[in-house]
Each structure stands twice: as structure tokens, then as C-alpha cells.
C-alpha positions in Angstrom: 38.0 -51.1 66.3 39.2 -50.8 63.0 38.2 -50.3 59.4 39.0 -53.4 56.9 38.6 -54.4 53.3 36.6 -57.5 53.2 38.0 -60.5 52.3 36.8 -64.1 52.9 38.9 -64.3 56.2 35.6 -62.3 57.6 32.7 -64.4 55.0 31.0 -65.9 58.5 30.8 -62.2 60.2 29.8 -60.4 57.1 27.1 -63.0 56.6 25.5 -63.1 60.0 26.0 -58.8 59.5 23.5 -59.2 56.6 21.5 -62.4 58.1 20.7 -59.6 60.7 19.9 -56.7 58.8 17.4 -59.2 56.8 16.2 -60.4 60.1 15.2 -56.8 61.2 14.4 -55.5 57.5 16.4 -52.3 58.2 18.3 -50.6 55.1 21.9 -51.5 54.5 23.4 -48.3 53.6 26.9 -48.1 52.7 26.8 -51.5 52.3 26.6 -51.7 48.4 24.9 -55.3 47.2 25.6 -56.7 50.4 21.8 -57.3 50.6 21.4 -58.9 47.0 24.5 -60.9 47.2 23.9 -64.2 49.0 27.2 -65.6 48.1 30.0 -63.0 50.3 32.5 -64.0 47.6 30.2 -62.2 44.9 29.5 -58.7 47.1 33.5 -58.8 47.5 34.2 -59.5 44.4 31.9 -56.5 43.4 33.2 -54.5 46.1 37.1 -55.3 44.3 35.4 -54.4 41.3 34.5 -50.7 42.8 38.2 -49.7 43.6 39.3 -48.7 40.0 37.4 -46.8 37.1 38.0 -49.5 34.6 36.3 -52.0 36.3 33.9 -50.3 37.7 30.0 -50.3 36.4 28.3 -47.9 34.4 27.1 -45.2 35.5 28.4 -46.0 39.4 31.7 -44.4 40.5 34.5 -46.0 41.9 34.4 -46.5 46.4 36.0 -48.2 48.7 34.1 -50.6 50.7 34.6 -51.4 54.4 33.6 -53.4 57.1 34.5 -52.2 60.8 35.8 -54.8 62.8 35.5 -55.3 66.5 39.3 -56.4 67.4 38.7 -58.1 70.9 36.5 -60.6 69.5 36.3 -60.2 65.3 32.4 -59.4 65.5 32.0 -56.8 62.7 29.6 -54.1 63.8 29.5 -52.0 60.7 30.2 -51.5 57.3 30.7 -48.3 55.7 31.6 -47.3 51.9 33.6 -44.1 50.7 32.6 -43.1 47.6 35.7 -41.4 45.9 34.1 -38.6 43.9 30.3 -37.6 43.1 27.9 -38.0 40.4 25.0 -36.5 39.9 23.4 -38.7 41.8 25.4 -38.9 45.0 26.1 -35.1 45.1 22.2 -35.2 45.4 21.3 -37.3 47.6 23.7 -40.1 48.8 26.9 -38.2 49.3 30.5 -39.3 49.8 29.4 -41.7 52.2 26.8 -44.7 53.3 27.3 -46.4 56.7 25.1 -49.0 58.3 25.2 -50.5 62.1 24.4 -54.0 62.8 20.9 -53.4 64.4 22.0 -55.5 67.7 25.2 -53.1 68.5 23.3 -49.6 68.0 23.8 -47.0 70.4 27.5 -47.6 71.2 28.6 -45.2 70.1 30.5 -47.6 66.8 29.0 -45.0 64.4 30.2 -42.1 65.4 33.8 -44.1 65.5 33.4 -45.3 62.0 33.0 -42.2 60.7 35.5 -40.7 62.5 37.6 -43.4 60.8 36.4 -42.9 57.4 37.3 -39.4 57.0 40.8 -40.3 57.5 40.4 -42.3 54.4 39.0 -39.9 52.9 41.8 -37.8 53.3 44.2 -40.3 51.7 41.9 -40.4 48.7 42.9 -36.4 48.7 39.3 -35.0 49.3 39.2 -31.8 51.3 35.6 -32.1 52.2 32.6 -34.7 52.0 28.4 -34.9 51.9 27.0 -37.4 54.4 23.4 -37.7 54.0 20.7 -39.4 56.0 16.9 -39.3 56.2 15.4 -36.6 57.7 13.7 -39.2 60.4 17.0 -41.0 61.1 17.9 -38.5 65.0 20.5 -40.7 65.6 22.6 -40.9 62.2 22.0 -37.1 62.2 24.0 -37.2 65.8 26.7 -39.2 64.0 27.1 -36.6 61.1 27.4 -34.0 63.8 29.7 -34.9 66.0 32.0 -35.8 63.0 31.7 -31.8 62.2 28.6 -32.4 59.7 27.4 -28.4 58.7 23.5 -29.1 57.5 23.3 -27.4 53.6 19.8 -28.5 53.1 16.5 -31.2 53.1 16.0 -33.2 49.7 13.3 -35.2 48.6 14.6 -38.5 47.0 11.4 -39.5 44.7 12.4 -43.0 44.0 12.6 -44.3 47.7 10.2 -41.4 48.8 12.2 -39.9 51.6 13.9 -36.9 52.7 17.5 -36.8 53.3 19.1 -34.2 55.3 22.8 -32.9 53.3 26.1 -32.0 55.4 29.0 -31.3 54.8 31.9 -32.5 56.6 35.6 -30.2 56.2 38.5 -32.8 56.3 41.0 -29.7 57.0 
């Protein structure tokens, strides 16, 4: 497994990833406008457009988009996006990080991986600890958050989406 910048090379994987997630009409978290973007050359574009300040949009801070790439056979499983400091509204509610699993390769144990993966990148970026957040419902991102060292702070109701979201923090020392 292993943790990649997208680029066209993966346009057919990324696509069926988010044919998939439409097809099962689960969230896409950490996937930025991968759901919006029907074209793969726009949400990587956008994604490109993330990596520095200057070319990143209002009011959004600048992250580092992955997808996590099954080597024996190129099948990406998940994508995940780092986040490389907090607003407001992050340090709220989304956190550091948003990770999704394709819906058909759940419960192998790839998110738990992932994450494991991210926080080395997250150490590169020179971060010293993260937030993870997921919805107080979600037992089995919770598990992921955990076994990556996840220490719950607290519950938070998000009003706009209407949901609770657990907070942990995650020591990169």
C-alpha cells in the first residue's frame, strides 16, 4: 500500500473510487470535490491548487491530497487529505484530517493503514500533533482514530450537516 498524489496516470481508479461512493451515496470525506468534480483532471487540478497558500481559495487552507494505492494490482482503496494547519472551522469540527474507504474494501483493515501513513506526512509538514474527527455514529472510524493513538477531547454538534463529531487528538512524537 502506499500513499500518492493523484495524477491522471490513476484518472480510471479515481473515477470508479467515486462512481462507487455515488453508487452507495456514502460521504467522501477527505476527498475534497472529488464528488462535484466529474472531470478527474478538474478535482486534481484543484487538489494542485490546495498545496500552496497563494493558490489556494478563500477562506480554505492549504492540504495535501492523497489517494492510497493498492500496489499488487493499482486498485485505489482510499483517499485521504492532510490539512496543513487549522481554521476555525477545522479546529472545530473537521480536524487535520478527512479519510474515506471505498465502500467495497471496508473492514481490511486499509484505514487504519492510511492513517498510520498520514501521520508520517504529517510529520514532514512539521506538526507535532493532529485532530481527527468523525461522527459520533461512525464505531469503526472511531477504531481507526484509536488505534492510531487518537485521545477523545470532546463531542461537537456540527449544525450545518446536523451531526456530532467525536474530536481526538493524535501526538506525532
Amino acid at each position: 500500500m502506499k500513499l500518492i498524489i493523484p495524477t491522471m496516470e490513476y484518472e480510471k481508479e479515481i473515477q470508479a473510487f467515486r462512481q462507487e461512493f455515488l453508487a452507495e451515496g456514502g460521504s467522501m470525506d477527505g476527498c475534497g470535490s472529488l464528488r462535484r468534480q466529474e472531470q478527474v483532471c478538474d478535482w486534481i487540478r484543484e487538489a494542485v491548487d490546495y498545496l500552496r497558500e497563494e493558490t489556494c481559495p478563500d477562506g480554505r487552507v492549504p492540504a495535501t491530497q492523497f489517494i492510497y494505492i493498492r500496489e499488487d494490482d493499482g486498485r485505489m482503496v482510499g483517499a485521504i487529505q492532510i490539512r496543513h494547519y487549522l481554521n476555525e472551522y477545522l479546529e472545530k469540527y473537521a480536524g487535520h484530517i478527512g479519510y474515506s474507504v471505498r465502500p467495497s474494501e471496508r473492514r481490511k483493515g486499509y484505514a487504519t493503514q492510511m492513517l498510520h501513513d498520514a501521520l508520517s506526512q504529517c510529520r514532514k509538514l512539521g506538526l507535532d500533533r493532529v485532530i481527527v474527527s468523525c461522527m459520533d455514529s461512525n464505531e469503526g472510524s472511531r477504531r481507526v482514530i484509536l488505534r492510531n493513538g487518537g485521545i477523545y477531547e470532546s463531542t461537537v454538534h456540527e449544525p450545518d450537516a446536523g451531526i456530532n463529531l467525536e474530536r481526538y487528538w493524535i501526538s506525532l512524537d
